[in-house]
C-alpha positions in Angstrom: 0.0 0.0 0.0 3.0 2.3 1.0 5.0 1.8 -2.5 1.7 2.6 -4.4 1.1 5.8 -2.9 5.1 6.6 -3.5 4.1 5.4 -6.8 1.7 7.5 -7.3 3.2 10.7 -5.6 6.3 10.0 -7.7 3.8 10.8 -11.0 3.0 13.8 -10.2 4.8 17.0 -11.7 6.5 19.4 -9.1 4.0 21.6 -9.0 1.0 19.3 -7.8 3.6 17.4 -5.3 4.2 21.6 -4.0 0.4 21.8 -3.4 0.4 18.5 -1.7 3.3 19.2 0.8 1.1 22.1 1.3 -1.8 20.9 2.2 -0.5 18.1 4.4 1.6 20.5 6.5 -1.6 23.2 6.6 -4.0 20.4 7.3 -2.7 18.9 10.6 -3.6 22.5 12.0 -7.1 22.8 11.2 -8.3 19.8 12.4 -5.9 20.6 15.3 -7.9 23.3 15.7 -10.8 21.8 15.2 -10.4 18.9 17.6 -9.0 21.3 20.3 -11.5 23.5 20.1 -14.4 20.8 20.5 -12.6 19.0 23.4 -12.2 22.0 25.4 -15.7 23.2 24.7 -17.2 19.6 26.1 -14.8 19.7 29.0 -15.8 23.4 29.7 -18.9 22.5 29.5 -18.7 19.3 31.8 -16.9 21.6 34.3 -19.6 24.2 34.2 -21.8 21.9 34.4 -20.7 20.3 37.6 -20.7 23.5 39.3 -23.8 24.5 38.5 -25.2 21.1 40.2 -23.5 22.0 43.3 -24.4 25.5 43.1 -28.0 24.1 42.4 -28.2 22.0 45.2 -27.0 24.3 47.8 -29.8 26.9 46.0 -32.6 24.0 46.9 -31.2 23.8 50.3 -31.5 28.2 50.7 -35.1 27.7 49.4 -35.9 24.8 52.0 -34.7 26.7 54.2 -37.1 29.9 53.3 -40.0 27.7 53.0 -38.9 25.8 56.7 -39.0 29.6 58.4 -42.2 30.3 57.0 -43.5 26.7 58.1 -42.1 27.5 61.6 -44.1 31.3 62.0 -47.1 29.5 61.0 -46.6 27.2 63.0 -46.2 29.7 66.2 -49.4 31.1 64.5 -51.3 27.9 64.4 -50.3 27.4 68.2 -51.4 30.7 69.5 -54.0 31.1 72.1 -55.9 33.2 70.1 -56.6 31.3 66.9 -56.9 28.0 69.2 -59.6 29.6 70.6 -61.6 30.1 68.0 -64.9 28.5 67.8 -68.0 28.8 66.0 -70.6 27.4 68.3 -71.9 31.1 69.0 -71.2 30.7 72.9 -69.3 34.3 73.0 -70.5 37.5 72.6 -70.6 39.5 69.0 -68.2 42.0 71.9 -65.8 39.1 72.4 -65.8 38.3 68.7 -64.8 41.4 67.4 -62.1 41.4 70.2 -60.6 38.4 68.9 -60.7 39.2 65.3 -58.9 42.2 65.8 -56.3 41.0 67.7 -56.1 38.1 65.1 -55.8 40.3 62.3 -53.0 42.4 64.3 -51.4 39.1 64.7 -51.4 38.2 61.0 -49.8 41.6 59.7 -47.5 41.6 62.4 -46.2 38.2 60.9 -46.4 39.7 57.2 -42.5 41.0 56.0 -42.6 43.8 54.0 -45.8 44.6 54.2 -44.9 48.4 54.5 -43.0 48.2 51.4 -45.6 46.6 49.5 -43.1 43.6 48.3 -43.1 41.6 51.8 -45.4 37.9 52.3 -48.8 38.3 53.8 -50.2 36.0 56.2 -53.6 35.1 56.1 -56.5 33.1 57.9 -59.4 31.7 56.1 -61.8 30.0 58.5 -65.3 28.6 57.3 -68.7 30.4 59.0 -71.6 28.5 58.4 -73.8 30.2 60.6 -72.5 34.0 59.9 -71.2 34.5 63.3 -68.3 36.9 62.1 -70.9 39.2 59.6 -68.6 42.3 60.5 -65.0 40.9 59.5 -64.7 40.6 55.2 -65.5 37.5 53.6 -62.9 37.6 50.6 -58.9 38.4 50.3 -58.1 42.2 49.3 -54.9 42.8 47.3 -51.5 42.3 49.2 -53.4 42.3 52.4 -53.1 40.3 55.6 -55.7 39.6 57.3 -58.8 37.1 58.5 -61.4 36.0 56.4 -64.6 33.7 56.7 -66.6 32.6 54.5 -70.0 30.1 54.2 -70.3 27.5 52.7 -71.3 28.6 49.3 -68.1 31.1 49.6 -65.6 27.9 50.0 -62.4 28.5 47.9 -61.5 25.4 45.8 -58.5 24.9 47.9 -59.4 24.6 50.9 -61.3 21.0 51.4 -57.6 19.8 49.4 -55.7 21.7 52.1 -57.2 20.5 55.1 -57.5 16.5 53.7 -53.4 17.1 53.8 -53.8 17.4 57.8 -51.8 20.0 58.6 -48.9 19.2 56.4 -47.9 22.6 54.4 -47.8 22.9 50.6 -46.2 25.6 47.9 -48.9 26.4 45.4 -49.2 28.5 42.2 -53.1 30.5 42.3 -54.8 33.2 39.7 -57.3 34.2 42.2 -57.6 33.0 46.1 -61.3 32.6 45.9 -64.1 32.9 43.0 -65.1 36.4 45.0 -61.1 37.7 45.0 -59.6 39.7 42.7 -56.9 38.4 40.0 -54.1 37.8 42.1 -51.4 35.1 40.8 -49.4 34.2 43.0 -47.3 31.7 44.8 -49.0 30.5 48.2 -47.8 28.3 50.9 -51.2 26.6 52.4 -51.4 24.9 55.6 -54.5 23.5 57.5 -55.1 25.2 61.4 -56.3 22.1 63.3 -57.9 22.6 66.8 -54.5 21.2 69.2 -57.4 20.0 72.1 -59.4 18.3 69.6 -57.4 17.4 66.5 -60.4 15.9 64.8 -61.7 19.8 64.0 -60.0 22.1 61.8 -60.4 25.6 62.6 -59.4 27.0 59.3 -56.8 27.3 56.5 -53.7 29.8 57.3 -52.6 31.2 53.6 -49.2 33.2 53.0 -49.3 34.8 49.7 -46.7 36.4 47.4 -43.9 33.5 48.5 -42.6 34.4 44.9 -41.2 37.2 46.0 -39.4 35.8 48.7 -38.2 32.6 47.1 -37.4 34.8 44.1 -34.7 36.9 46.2 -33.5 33.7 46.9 -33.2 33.0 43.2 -31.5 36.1 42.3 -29.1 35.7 44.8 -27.3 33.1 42.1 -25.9 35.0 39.5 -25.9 32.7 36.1 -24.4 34.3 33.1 -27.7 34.9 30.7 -29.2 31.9 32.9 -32.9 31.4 34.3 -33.7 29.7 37.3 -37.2 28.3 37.6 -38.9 26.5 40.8 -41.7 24.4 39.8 -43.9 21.6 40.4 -43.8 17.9 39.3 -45.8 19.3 36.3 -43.2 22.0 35.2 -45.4 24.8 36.1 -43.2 27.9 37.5 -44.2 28.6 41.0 -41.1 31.3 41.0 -38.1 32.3 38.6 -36.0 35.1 37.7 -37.8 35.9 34.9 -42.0 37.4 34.9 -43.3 34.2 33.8 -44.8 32.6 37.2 -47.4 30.2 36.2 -46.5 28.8 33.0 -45.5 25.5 32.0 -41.7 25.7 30.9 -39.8 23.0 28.4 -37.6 20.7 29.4 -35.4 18.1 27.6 -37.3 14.8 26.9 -34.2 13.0 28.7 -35.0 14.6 31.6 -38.6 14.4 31.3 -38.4 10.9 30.6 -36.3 9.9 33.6 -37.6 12.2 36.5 -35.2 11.2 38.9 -34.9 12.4 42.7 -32.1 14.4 43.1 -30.2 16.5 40.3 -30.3 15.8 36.5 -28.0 17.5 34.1 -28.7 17.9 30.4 -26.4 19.0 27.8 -28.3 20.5 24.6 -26.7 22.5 21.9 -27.9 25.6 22.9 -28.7 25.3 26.6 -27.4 23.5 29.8 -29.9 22.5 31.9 -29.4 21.3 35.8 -32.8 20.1 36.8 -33.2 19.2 41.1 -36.2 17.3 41.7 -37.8 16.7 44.9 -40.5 14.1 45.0 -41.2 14.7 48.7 -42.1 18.3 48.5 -43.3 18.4 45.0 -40.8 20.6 43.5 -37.9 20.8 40.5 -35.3 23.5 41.0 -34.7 24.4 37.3 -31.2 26.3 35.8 -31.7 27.4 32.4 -28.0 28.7 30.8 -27.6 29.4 27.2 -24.2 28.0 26.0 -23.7 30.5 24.0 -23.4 33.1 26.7 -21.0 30.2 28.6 -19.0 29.7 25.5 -18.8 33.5 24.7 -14.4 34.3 26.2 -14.1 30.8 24.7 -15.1 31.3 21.5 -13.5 34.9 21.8 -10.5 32.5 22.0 -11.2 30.5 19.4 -12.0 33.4 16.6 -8.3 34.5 18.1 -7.1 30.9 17.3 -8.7 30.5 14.2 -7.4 33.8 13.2 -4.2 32.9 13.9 -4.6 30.0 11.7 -5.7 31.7 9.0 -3.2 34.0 8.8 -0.5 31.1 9.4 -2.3 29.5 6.1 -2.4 32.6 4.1 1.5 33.3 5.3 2.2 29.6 4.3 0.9 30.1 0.7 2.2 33.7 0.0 5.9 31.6 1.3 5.0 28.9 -1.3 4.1 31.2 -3.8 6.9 33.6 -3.9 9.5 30.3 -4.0 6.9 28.5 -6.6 7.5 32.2 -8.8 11.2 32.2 -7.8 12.3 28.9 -8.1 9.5 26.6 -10.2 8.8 28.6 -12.6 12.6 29.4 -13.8 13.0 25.6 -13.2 10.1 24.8 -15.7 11.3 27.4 -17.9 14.6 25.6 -17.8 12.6 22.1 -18.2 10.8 22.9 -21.3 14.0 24.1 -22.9 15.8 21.7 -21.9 12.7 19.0 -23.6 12.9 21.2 -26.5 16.2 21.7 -26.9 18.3 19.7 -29.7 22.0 19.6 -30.4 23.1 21.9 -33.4 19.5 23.9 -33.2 20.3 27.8 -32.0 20.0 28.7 -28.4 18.1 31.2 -27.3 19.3 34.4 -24.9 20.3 33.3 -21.4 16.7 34.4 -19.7 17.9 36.9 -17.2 16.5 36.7 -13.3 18.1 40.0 -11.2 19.5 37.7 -8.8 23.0 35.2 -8.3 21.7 32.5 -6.5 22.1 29.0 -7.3 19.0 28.6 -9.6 20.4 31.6 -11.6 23.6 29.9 -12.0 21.9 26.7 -12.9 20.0 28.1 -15.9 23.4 30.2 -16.7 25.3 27.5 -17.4 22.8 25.2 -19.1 22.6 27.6 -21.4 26.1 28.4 -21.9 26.8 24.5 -21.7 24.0 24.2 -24.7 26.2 26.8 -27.1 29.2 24.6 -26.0 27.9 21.8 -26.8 27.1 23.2 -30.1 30.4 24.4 -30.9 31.6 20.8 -30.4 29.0 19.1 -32.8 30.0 22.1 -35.7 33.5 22.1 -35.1 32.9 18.0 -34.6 31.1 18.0 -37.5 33.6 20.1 -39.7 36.8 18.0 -38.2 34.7 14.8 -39.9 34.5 16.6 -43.2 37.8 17.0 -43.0 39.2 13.8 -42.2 36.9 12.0 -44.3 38.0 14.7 -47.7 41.8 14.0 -45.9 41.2 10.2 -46.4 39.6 9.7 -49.6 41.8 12.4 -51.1 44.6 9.5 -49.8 43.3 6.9 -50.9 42.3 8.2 -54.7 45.9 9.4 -54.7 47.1 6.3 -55.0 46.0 5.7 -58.6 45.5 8.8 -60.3 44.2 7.7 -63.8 42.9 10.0 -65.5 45.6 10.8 -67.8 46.4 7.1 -67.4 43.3 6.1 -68.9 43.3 8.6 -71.9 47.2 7.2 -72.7 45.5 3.8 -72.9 42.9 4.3 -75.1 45.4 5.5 -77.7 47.7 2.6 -77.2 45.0 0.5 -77.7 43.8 2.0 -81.0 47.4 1.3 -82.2 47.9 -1.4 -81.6 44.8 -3.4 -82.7 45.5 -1.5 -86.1 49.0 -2.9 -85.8 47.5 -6.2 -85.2 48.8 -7.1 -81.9 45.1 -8.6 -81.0 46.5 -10.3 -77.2 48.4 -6.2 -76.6 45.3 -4.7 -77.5 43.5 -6.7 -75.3 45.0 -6.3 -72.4 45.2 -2.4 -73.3 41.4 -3.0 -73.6 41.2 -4.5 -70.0 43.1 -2.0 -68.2 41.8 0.6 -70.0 38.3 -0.7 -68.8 40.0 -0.7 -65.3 40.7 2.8 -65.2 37.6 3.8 -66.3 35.4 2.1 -63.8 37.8 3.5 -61.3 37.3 7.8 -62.1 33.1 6.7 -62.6 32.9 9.8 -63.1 33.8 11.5 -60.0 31.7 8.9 -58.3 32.6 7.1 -54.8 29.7 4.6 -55.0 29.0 2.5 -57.6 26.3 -0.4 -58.2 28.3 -3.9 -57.5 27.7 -4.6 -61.1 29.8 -1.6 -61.9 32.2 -2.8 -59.5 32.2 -6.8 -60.2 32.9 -5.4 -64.4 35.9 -3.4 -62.5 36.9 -6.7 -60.7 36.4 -8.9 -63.5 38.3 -6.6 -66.1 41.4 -6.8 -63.4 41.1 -10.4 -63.6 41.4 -11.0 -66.8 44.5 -8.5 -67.1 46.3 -10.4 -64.7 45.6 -14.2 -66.1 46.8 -12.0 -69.5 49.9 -10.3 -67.6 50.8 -14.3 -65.6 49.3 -16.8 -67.7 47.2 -17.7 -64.8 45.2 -20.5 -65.3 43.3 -20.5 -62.3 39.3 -20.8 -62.2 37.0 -18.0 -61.2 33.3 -18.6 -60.4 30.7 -16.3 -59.4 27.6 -16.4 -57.8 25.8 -13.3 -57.9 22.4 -12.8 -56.8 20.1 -10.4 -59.5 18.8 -8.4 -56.2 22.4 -7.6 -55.5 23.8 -6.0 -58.2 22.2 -2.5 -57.7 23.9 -2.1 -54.5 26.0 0.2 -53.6 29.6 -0.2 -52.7 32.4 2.5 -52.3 34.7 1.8 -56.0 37.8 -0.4 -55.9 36.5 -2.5 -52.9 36.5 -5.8 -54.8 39.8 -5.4 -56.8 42.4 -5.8 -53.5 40.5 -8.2 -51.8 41.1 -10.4 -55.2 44.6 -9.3 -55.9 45.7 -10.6 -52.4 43.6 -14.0 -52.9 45.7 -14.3 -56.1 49.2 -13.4 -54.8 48.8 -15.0 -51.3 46.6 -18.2 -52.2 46.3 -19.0 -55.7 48.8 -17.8 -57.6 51.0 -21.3 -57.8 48.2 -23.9 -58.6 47.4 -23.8 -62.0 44.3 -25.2 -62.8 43.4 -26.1 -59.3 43.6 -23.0 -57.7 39.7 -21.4 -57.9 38.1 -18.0 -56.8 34.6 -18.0 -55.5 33.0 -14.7 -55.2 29.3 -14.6 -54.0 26.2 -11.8 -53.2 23.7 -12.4 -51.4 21.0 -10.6 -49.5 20.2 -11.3 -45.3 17.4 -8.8 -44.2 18.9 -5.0 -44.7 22.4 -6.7 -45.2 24.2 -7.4 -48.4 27.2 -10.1 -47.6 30.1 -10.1 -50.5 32.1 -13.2 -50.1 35.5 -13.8 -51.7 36.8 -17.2 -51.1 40.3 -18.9 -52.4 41.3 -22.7 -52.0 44.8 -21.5 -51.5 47.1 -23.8 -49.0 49.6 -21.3 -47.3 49.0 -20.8 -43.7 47.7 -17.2 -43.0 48.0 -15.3 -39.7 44.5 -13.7 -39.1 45.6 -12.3 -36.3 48.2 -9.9 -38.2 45.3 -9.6 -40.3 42.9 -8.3 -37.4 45.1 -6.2 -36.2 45.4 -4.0 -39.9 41.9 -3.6 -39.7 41.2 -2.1 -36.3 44.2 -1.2 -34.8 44.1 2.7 -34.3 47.7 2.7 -35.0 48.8 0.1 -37.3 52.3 -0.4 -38.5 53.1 1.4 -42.0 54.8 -1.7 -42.9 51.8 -3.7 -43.1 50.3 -2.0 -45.7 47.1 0.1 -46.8 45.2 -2.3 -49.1 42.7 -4.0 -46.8 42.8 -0.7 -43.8 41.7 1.3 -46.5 39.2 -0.6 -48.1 37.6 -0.9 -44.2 38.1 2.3 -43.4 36.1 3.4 -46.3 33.2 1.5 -46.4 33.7 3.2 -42.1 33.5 6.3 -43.6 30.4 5.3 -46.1 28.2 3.3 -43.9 29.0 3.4 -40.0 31.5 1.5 -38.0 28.5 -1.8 -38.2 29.6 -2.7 -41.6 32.8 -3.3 -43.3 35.5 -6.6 -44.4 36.3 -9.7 -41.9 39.0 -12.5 -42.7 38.5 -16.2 -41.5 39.7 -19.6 -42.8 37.7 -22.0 -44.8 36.6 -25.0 -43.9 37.6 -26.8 -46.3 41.1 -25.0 -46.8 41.6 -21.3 -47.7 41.1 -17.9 -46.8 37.3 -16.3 -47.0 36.8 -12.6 -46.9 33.2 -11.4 -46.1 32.2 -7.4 -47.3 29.1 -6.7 -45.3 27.2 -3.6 -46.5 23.8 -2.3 -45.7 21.4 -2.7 -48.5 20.8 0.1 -50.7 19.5 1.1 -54.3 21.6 2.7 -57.1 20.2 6.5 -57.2 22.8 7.5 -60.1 
């Protein structure tokens, strides 16, 4: 898996492997950043979290402890002398009765806090008259007012038979209106039942404290939540007192906690609030925090937009960085690529681009250029110095027969003497004649093999002329080879030393074979004697490629190799090896060609 990716990294160009290093060294950051930033906020959030539980227990414990003062007064109200006294059997005078209402009703406001202020709990007594006894006192609640009122039997506030069935046990509860007669008034009331202490079996009335919103609520506002709400309710969510003006209502929670209603404190993490929920079972009451996390979160995402800033900038730094070395290094570099693609030895090289700078890539595309005209120099100068040795060479090896004027002698010996009538002169005139004529071919340095086996032959015949040589020469010439070109005078040596150095003493069993054939794109000339001197091949090898042969050893075959060197590439040219069956054979390998002349 590793050497694939390499693999496929390595096809990339420069610039795409530039954006990639880019990306992985920027990318590590931002979900760095993105990771951090998460993990923090959930641990901030857990943290928080925690502390508000604690904080929201030790709240419950401060409201308890509100609502236990106010069940202690009314219980030093329930157990005074007065209000045990109270009866409804008529046995005391209407005198008596107004005393004790008074003094009553004194009590009650002296128990009411911040009555004075208008913001204080009021205290209040409702006892049931059936008969009417108490006609003078009111029979329904005024505004923010402590006091004692009686009421018959049609009067009877909803709450009250549900109060007294709890037998003296106190209760928070949430009323619009303390009786059907009463005025609007929504409120948060603590309700307890007034039962007779001699005779426990009768109830003497209901005692009522009203507006216990306000004085839970100071409780409440006592915790300072950033952009938080704190709600006390009942099992049924409604808000029996909060921080905010919405007593009454029936507030949201989370289905999770909801769903579990568990005593003792819930926490529920949302994605826009935190909620810390304390639920009492016994007392019938949830203390509620409400915090938005966005208010929590608010230095912390200051933060963040500071990290994320930072980040930012970091990436934008990172690609200006990357862009001014992509501009000063990669695109000189490509510019030095695609002339370097484009670029072919002996083709003209363009101005040295210039950058305004001496640095190392500078010097880089410097001397590739100047290395370019350098090595263009060397191929003309190369190319002339060939010229030249090739003109040098072939202007030494023509200059070794110069027959022009050779040739033009010849021809007039010739005439003479066949009028003369020297026919076996004449011939031999006529064969060396021939000889120098195939040899100028008219300025020509390759001629067809025809042309140059008519040269070959026409020697041949002027030597068995010249020696009396009776030896036997057989050719096998294949009709595709004899358009083929050869460089002029190639055959004639290669004979002349199987005459003089293999059969030149056997008569009639001495015999020349010279064959063409074609292989592929390969024309092989074979000249083959049955000669029986030994022959040192080695001495031979050692003519032909040696860079620095011994004058001594002659020219003939050098020349003839070095020629067809010059004409066809060092691939071609003459090899020596012994026959098989006695004898020397010399192979001429030559690419195949057509006669264009």
């Amino acid at each position: 898996m590793l050497s694939r990716l390499i693999r496929l990294i390595r096809k990339l160009s420069v610039k795409q492997q530039l954006i990639l290093l880019f990306l992985i060294m920027i990318s590590p950051i931002f979900f760095l950043n993105i990771f951090g930033n998460l993990k923090a906020e959930q641990i901030l959030k857990r943290h928080v979290t925690n502390a508000y539980v604690e904080l929201n227990k030790q709240n419950f414990t401060i409201i308890n402890r509100d609502i236990d003062t106010v069940n202690k007064i009314t219980t030093t109200v329930i157990q005074n002398p007065l209000i045990q006294q109270m009866n409804m059997t008529g046995s005391d005078t209407i005198l008596e009765r107004v005393k004790r209402y008074e003094t009553i009703e004194k009590l009650l406001v002296s128990y009411s806090q911040g009555a004075e202020r208008g913001d204080g709990i009021y205290y209040s007594l409702y006892i049931y008259d059936p008969n009417d006894y108490y006609f003078f006192a009111p029979n329904f609640p005024q505004v923010k007012k402590a006091g004692v009122y009686f009421f018959s039997k049609a009067e009877e506030p909803y709450w009250f038979e549900e109060v007294v069935q709890k037998k003296g046990r106190g209760s928070l509860k949430f009323t619009e209106r303390l009786s059907a007669q009463a005025e609007n008034l929504k409120t948060l009331t603590y309700m307890r039942a007034v039962n007779n202490i001699s005779r426990k079996a009768e109830t003497i009335g209901v005692l009522v404290i009203t507006k216990m919103d306000s004085k839970i609520g100071e409780s409440l506002k006592s915790i300072s939540l950033p952009d938080g709400e704190i709600y006390l309710t009942d099992l049924n969510n409604r808000v029996l007192a909060s921080t905010t003006n919405n007593t009454g209502e029936v507030i949201a929670l989370p289905e999770t906690v909801v769903a579990e209603d568990l005593e003792g404190t819930v926490d529920v993490i949302t994605s826009d609030f935190i909620y810390v929920v304390n639920n009492n079972h016994a007392l019938g009451q949830k203390l509620v925090y409400k915090v938005p996390v966005k208010a929590l979160l608010q230095q912390q995402n200051e933060m963040k937009s500071v990290i994320q800033y930072i980040t930012v900038a970091y990436a934008v730094f990172g690609l200006i960085m990357i862009t001014y070395f992509w501009r000063s290094l990669m695109t000189p570099l490509q510019k030095l690529a695609f002339f370097v693609r484009k670029y072919e030895p002996g083709n003209r090289v363009p101005e040295t681009p210039r950058r305004g700078s001496n640095d190392e890539v500078s010097v880089l595309i410097a001397s590739t250029y100047d290395m370019a005209r350098r090595l263009n120099g060397l191929i003309t100068y190369k190319y002339q110095m060939e010229l030249k040795q090739k003109e040098s060479q072939l202007q030494l090896l023509y200059q070794q027969i110069n027959p022009h004027l050779l040739y033009n002698t010849l021809e007039s010996i010739y005439w003479k003497s066949s009028l003369e009538g020297n026919v076996e002169s004449a011939e031999m005139i006529k064969e060396l004649s021939k000889l120098m004529k195939i040899s100028l071919s008219r300025g020509r340095e390759l001629i067809s093999l025809e042309e140059e086996l008519e040269h070959a032959t026409a020697y041949i015949k002027l030597q068995q002329h010249r020696y009396d040589y009776v030896f036997q020469v057989v050719m096998n010439i294949h009709p595709d080879t004899k358009s083929n070109l050869i460089p002029k005078i190639t055959l004639q040596p290669l004979i002349e030393n199987a005459i003089i150095h293999g059969v030149k003493n056997m008569g009639e069993d001495g015999e020349i074979t010279i064959t063409a054939v074609c292989e592929d794109e390969t024309v092989r000339i074979s000249i083959e004697d049955n000669g029986y001197k030994s022959v040192d091949y080695e001495a031979i090898e050692a003519v032909l490629n040696d860079e620095s042969p011994n004058p001594t050893s002659g020219y003939g075959i050098r020349n003839i190799n070095q020629r067809i060197h010059l004409h066809f590439g060092s691939d071609y040219g003459i090899s020596y090896t012994p026959r098989t069956e006695g004898g020397t054979l010399v192979t001429v390998k030559l690419p195949k060609s057509e006669n264009q002349d």
